[in-house]
Each structure stands twice: as C-alpha cells, then as structure tokens.
N, C-alpha and C positions, 0 to 999 in steps of 0.2 A: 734652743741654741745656747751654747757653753760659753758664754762672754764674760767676762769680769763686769762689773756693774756701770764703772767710766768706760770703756771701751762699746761696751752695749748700748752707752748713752752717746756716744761719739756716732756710733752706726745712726742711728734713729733719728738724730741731728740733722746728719748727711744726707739721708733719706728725706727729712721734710725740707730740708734747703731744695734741694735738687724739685721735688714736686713742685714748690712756689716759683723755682725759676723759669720753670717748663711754662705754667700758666699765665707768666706774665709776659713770656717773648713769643713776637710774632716770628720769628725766625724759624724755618723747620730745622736748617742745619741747625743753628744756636740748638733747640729743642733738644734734637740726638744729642747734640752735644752735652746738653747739660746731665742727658739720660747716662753717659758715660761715669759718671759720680759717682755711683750708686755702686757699679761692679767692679771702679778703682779704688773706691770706700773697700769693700770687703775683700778685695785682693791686697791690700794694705794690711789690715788687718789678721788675713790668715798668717801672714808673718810673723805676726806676736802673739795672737792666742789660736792656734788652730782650732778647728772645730768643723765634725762633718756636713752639718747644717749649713753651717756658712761656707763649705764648698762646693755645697748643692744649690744655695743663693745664688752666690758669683757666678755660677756656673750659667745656672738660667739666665741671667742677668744680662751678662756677658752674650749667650747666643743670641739674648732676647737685641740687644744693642745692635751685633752684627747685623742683622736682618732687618731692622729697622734702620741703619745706615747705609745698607746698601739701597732701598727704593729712594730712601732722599736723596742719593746721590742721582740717581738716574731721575731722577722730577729734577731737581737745581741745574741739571747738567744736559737737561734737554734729550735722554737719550730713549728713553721709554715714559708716555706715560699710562700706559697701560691698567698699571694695578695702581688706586692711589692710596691713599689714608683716607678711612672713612672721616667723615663730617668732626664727628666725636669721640674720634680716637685719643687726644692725646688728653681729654677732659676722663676719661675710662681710664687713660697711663697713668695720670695724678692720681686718681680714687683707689686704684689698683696701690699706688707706692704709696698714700698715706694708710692703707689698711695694713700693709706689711709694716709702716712705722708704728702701728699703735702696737699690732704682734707681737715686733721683737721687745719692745718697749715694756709688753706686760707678760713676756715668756711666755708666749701662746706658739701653737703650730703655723707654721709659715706656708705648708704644703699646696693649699686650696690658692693660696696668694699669690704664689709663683708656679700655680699651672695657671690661672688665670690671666698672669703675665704674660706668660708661654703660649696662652692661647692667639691675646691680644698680639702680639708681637708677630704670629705665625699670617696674618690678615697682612702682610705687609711682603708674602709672596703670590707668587703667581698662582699656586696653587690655594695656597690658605687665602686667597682675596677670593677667588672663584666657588669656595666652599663658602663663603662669610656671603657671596650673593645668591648662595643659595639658601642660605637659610640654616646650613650645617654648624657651621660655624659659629657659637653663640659665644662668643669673651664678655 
C-alpha cells in the first residue's frame, strides 16, 4: 500500500482504536458500529493519497460492514434470527483487524487479511452461515 508514512500511521491508528473498541463493548450495534471506522478511515483517506490497495481495503471493508450490519439489524430488531454470529466471531474480527494493522504498519501484503475479512464477514449471511455449519466455510 502507497501511503505517505503519517497517513499510513493515521490508517494503523484507526485500525487498532477501532479493534479495542469492538472488544470492550457488549453492544452488537455499538460493535458494527465501531467496525464502520475502519472503511470511513480509508475512504477519508483515498481522498488525499489514492492508492489501489487502499481501494481494494475500503472496498472489502465496506462490503464486509454492510453484511455484517444488516444480520445485527435483524437480531436487535427482532425480525430474523435465523443466521446468528457465531460465539467467536467478533474475538476472530479483532485478530483479523490487528493482523492488517501490523501489515499496513510494516508494508506487508494485506490480501490474505482481507479475504480472511471477507470470509469472516460472509458467515453473517444466510448462505455463508449455512456453509460456516457446514464445515466449508473456515474464516
């Protein structure tokens, strides 16, 4: 990722704020919510230093969010609960988001880190929960 070295330190920042707030609130909204950081951090930043990387991040990030915002809505909202979050999913979303903070931290590839995202994230549909109780689905 093509970051200037304060801007790459600002990302990485943001990144491990956001994992410690996850961990400390019992909140599932609060949770997404604070997961929203992460793809407002690097959509903030494409504006000042672009970079394809970081709109392959955001991007995941961002879908990852959507799909995880919508089952907490329907768990909070009474309307499904069907597919839930497993046991130890959001102790997986922190590990997951401090391994891409160490990455972007030390210019390492982010790829493995944000399909790993994108895996964890996809358990949070109908389909991707039914593969995760299969056994297919390993995040």
């Amino acid at each position: 990722m093509e970051l200037p070295v304060d801007l790459r330190q600002r990302l990485v920042n943001e990144i491990r704020f956001v994992a410690e707030r996850i961990r400390a609130e019992p909140d599932l909204r609060k949770k997404i919510y604070y997961f929203s950081g992460v793809y407002g951090e690097m959509f903030r930043l494409l504006n000042i230093s672009y970079d394809p990387q970081l709109l392959f991040a955001h991007n995941t990030m961002s879908n990852s969010y959507q799909l995880m915002r919508a089952l907490s809505d329907a768990i909070v909202l009474g309307r499904d609960t069907t597919v839930i979050f497993p046991d130890d999913f959001f102790d997986r979303l922190c590990a997951l988001l401090e391994d891409l903070a160490n990455r972007i931290a030390n210019d390492q590839d982010t790829y493995r880190t944000l399909e790993a995202i994108s895996c964890l994230s996809y358990i949070s549909t109908g389909n991707g929960y039914y593969l995760y109780l299969k056994g297919i689905l390993r995040p």
